[in-house]
Phi, psi and omega in degrees: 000336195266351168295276228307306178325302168288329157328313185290293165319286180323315176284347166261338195269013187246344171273320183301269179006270190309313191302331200272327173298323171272346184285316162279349184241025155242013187238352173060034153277339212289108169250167194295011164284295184109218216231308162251104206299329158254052186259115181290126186264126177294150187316155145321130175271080148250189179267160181331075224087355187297181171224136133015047246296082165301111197275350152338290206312339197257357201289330191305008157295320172336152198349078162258339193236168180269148159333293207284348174256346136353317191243337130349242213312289192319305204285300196304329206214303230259291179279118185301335179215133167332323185271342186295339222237347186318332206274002174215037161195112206256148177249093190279174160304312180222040180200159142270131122309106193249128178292147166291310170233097114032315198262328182228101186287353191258030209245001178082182143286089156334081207253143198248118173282119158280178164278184202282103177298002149265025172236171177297157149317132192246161194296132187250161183295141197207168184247323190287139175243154173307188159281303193315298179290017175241152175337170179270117209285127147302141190303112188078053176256176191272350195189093181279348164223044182323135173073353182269131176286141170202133184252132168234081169312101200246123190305144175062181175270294175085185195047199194311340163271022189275330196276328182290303188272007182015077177222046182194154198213178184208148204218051197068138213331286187271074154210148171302120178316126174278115180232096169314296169323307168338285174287353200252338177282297162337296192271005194259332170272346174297287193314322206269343183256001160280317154352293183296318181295358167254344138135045189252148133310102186243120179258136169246164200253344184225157179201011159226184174270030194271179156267124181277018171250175187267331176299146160229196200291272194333332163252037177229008162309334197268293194311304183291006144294314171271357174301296220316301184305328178253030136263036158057018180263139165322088157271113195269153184332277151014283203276295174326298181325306194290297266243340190283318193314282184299340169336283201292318180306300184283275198306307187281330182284302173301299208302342182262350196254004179276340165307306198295314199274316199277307199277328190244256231299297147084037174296185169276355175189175178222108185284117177239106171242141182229172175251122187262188193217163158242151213268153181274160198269336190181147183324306189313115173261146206241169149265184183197154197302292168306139165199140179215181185230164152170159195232137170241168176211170210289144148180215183050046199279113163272169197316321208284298184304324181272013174260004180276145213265314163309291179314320190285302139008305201265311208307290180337324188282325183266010124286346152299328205248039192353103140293330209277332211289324201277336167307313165287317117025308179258331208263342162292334176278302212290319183322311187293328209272290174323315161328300167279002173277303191256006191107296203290132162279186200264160174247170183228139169293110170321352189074027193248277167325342152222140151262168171271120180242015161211206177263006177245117195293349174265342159232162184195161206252116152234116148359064168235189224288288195303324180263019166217003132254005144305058178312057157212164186296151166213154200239116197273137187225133140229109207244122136104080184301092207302284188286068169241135164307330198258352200263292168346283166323271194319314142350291197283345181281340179101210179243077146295163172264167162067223161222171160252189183280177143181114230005074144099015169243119171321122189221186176279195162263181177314302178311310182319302187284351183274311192282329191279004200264297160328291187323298190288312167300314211272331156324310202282331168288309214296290187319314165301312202251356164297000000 
C-alpha cells in the first residue's frame, strides 16, 4: 500500500511539473533560459549525423497554413499515431507549439501561427514548382515535359564500396555480383538520357560508383561514439565499427546528396531509385521467394523519430511546403505505369513502420532519410526483390537490346523496363496536369 502512495506522489508532482511547463509556454514566458535560467542544456537528441535544428528557419512560414490542414497532414500522412508527436507539438486553436530540443524542455517553445481560417493556405517559400506553376504544356507537344527540373538519385554506392553499404549478393562461382548502387546507376543513365529526350532538365546526384560524400568510416569513429552514448548505449568496438559503417554509407552519403539536391540542384522533384530484397535468414546467400513492387513518399513518423529534434524539424518543413499532395499525386500516376511495366504484385506494410494514405497498395508513406531531406517532393521507388531467382537471372543477362523470353514472357532488360515503367507514368502525369 505505502509502494502504490508513493507511485501516486511521483506521478503528480510529474503532472504538476509538465502542467507548470505548459502553462508557461502557453503563456509564451518559457525562453531559452527557461524556468531555471542556470540550467546547462544537454546535446540536442538527434538523428545520425543530424544537426541541431534552427526554428528561425520556419518563421518565413509563419501563418502560411490553416489549423485544419495542418492537423490534416500530421494525423493523415506524417505521424504513424496521434500519442508519438503530443508530447512535443501541443496543438492550440490558433498556433503549434513545438518543442526545440526534446531532451531539455526548457530550451522553450516553437510557436508556429496558423493562418487565419477563413482564408486560404497562402503558397510558402520553396525552390520546387507544382504543374500549375509551370508553363502551359502545348497541345499534342513532342515533349510533355519540357522544362521540368528532375533530380536522379540512384541509390547506394557500389564499385570498390560495394562492401561498405551491403547492398550486394553473390550466387555461385560464374554469375555476376548483383550491386545495387550499380544497378540503380544503370536505370539513373537511362533515364537522364529519355527524360531529356521529353524535353526534362535532367540531374543526377551521382554519375560514378564513387561516394559523394568525403567523409569514410575512419573518420567518423568520434561521432559514432557519441551517438551511441547518448542512446545509452556501450561502445564497444563492435557496436562503434557498425554505427561508423552506417554513418558513411547511410547517413553522411544521403545526407551530402541531399545538400547537393536542396542548395545547387534545387529540382521539381526527386527520382530516389532502388532495388528491393527480401530478408535473409542467415549470412549464407539464398534465393527467396517473394517479389514485389510499391513506391513511398515521407511519412510514417514514429515517436522516437519525432522526438529527434532535426527530424521533427525536417517532418514540420515538409508540412509546411505541403509535399505529400504533389507526392502522392506523381507516385499514384508513375505506380500504375510501373505495375504494367515490371509485372509485380504490390507488397504491403504491417503499418508500424509504413502506412497506407490512400486506396492504392502500391504506394506508402514510410519515413526514411532520402525522402524527408530532400526538400522537394520525391518519389522512393522499390522494385523488383534483388535475391528472387527470376530478377537474379535478369541481372545476368545485362542490358541486352529489344527482348528476350523469360519464363515464356518477352520481356525488356531490367534497366530498360525499370526506367521506361517511370518514364511513361511521369508523361502519363505531366500531360493531365500542365
Amino acid at each position: 500500500m505505502r509502494a502504490i502512495n508513493h507511485s501516486t506522489h511521483i506521478l503528480s508532482a510529474k503532472v504538476i511539473q509538465q502542467g507548470v511547463l505548459l502553462a508557461v509556454a502557453l503563456s509564451g514566458c518559457l525562453t531559452s533560459s527557461g524556468l531555471a535560467e542556470n540550467a546547462s542544456s544537454p546535446t540536442p537528441y538527434i538523428a545520425r549525423l543530424g544537426e541541431a535544428p534552427d526554428w528561425t528557419q520556419l518563421d518565413p512560414l509563419q501563418e502560411t497554413i490553416s489549423r485544419e490542414e495542418f492537423v490534416y497532414l500530421l494525423r493523415h500522412c506524417y505521424a504513424h499515431a496521434p500519442e508519438d508527436y503530443t508530447d512535443t507539438i501541443l496543438i492550440q486553436p490558433d498556433r503549434a507549439l513545438i518543442l526545440k530540443q526534446s531532451n531539455f524542455p526548457d530550451a522553450g517553445w516553437y510557436e508556429l501561427r496558423f493562418k487565419n481560417s477563413n482564408h486560404l493556405s497562402s503558397t510558402p517559400a520553396k525552390f520546387w514548382r507544382t504543374p500549375v506553376e509551370m508553363p502551359d504544356l502545348p497541345v499534342n507537344s513532342s515533349k510533355p515535359l519540357e522544362g521540368i527540373r528532375i533530380a536522379v538519385d540512384p541509390g547506394h554506392i557500389g564499385g570498390k564500396w560495394v562492401t561498405w553499404d551491403d547492398r550486394h549478393f553473390k550466387v555461385g562461382r560464374d554469375t555476376l555480383s548483383v550491386n545495387e548502387g550499380e544497378m540503380t546507376l544503370k536505370v539513373a543513365k537511362i533515364l537522364e538520357r529519355d527524360l531529356t529526350l521529353l524535353g526534362a532538365e535532367v540531374m543526377l546526384t551521382r554519375t560514378s560508383t564513387n561516394p559523394v560524400t568525403s567523409e569514410r568510416i575512419e573518420t567518423l569513429q568520434d561521432e559514432a561514439v557519441e551517438y551511441l552514448k547518448q542512446r545509452k548505449i556501450v561502445p564497444s568496438s563492435g557496436l562503434i565499427a557498425s554505427t561508423a559503417k552506417k554513418m558513411f554509407a547511410i547517413s553522411s552519403e544521403i545526407r551530402s546528396r541531399g545538400d547537393l539536391v536542396n542548395d545547387t540542384l534545387q529540382p521539381d522533384l526527386a527520382l530516389c531509385l532502388h532495388f528491393n530484397a527480401s530478408p535473409a535468414t542467415s549470412r549464407r546467400p539464398s534465393f527467396r521467394s517473394p517479389n514485389h513492387l510499391h513506391l513511398l513518399i515521407n511519412g510514417c513518423y514514429s515517436k522516437g523519430e519525432i522526438a529527434e529534434d532535426d527530424t521533427r524539424f525536417e517532418m514540420i518543413m515538409r508540412i509546411l511546403q505541403r509535399v505529400y499532395y504533389e507526392e502522392l499525386d506523381l507516385s499514384d500516376e508513375i505506380s500504375r505505369t510501373m505495375k504494367k511495366e515490371t509485372r509485380l504484385p504490390s507488397f504491403h506494410y504491417d503499418g508500424t513502420n509504413g502506412m497506407a494514405v490512400n486506396d492504392n497498395d502500391l504506394v506508402w508513406a514510410r519515413n526514411l532519410l532520402a525522402n524527408r531531406v530532400f526538400f522537394c517532393p520525391v518519389v522512393f521507388f522499390e522494385p523488383y526483390c534483388m535475391n528472387h531467382r527470376e530478377i537474379h537471372g535478369r541481372v545476368q543477362e545485362g542490358e541486352y537490346a529489344g527482348l528476350r523470353e523469360i519464363n515464356g514472357i518477352y520481356r525488356k532488360n531490367i534497366y530498360q523496363e525499370y526506367a521506361d515503367g517511370i518514364t511513361a507514368g511521369l508523361v502519363n502525369y505531366y500531360r493531365k496536369v500542365r
